[in-house]
ZABA-805180 format. One line per field, with one value per residue (C-alpha): x negated, y, z; residue number from 0. Coordinates in nm, 2 decimals, always signed. Example, Ala and Ser with C-alpha at 12.3 -4.5 7.8 and 13.67 -1.06 7.14 Angstrom:
BEGIN
east -1.23; -1.37
north -0.45; -0.11
up +0.78; +0.71
n 0; 1
***
This chain:
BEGIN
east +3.75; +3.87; +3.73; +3.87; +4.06; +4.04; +4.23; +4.11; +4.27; +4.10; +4.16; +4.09; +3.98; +3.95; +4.15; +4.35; +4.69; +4.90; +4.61; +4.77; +4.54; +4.85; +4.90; +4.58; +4.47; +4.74; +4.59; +4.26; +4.44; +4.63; +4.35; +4.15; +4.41; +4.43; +4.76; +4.91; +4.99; +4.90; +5.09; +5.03; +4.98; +5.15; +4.73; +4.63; +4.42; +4.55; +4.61; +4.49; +4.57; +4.44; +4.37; +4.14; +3.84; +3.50; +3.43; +3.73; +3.73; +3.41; +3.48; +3.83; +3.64; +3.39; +3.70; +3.84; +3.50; +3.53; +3.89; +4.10; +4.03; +4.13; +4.08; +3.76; +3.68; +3.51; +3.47; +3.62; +3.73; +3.72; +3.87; +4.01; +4.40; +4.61; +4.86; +5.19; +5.39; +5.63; +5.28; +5.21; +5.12; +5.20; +5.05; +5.31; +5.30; +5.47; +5.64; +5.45; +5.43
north -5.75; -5.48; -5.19; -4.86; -4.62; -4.29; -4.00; -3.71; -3.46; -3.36; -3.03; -3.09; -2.77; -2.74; -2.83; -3.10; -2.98; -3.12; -3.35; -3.67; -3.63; -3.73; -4.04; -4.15; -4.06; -4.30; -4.55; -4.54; -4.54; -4.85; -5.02; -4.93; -5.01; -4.66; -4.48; -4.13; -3.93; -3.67; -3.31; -3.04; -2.69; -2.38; -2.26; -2.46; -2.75; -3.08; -3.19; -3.58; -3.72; -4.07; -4.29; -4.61; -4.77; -4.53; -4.73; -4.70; -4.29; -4.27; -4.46; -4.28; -3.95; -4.06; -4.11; -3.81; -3.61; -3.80; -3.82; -3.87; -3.83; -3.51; -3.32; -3.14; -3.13; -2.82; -2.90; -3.18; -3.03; -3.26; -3.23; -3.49; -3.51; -3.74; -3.98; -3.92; -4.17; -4.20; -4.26; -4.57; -4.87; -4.66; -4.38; -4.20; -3.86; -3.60; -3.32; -2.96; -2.79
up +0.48; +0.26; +0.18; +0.32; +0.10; +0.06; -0.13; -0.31; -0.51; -0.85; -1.09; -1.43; -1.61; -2.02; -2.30; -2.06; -2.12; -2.46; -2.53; -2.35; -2.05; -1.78; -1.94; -2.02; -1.64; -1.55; -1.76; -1.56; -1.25; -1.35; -1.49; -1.18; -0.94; -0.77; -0.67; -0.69; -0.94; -1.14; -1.33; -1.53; -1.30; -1.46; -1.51; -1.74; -1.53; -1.42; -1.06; -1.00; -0.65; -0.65; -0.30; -0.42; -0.25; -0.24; -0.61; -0.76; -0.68; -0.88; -1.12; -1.16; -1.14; -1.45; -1.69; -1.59; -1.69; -1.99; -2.05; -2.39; -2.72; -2.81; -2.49; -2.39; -2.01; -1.87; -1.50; -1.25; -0.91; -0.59; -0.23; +0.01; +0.05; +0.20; +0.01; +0.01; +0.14; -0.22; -0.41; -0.22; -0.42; -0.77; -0.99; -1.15; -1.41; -1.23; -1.39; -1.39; -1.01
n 0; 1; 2; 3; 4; 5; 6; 7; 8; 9; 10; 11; 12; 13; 14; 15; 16; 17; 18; 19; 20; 21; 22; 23; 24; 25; 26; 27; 28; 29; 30; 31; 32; 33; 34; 35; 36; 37; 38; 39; 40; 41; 42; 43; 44; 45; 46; 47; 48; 49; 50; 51; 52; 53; 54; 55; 56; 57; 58; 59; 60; 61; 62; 63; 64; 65; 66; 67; 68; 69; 70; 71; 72; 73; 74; 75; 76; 77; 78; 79; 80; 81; 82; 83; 84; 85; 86; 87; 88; 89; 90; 91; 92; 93; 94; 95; 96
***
């Protein structure tokens, strides 16, 4: 049986913008198999809507605490959201809101 999945929006605060955060998020959803998307917002922080099993949220929330090189993550933001239905099976890099 598979697991259920859930979706949850995360705000990524810190030096996430012009650092290659969007792509590299992708990445990790790719590699992780989660969908959604994720954009720059006009404030500075990036918005991450993934839907992925319970495991695959976690772990998708640990890279982005982490994430690339050459950012520096201040604080990880969590709330449940529901998937859009275009985001379905894909996680794409969105252009800013």
């Amino acid at each position: 049986m598979d697991e259920q999945k859930l979706t949850r929006r995360f705000f990524i605060s810190g030096r996430v913008q012009g650092v290659g955060y969007r792509i590299f998020a992708r990445h990790e959803a790719h590699k992780l198999g989660v969908s959604g998307f994720t954009r720059n917002l006009h404030d500075g922080r990036v918005e991450v809507l993934a839907q992925g099993t319970p495991a695959q949220l976690v772990e998708l929330r640990a890279a982005l605490q982490r994430g690339p090189l050459f950012s520096s993550v201040d604080d990880v933001r969590e709330e449940d959201a529901r998937l859009e239905p275009q985001y379905s099976g894909k996680f794409v890099v969105e252009r800013s809101d």
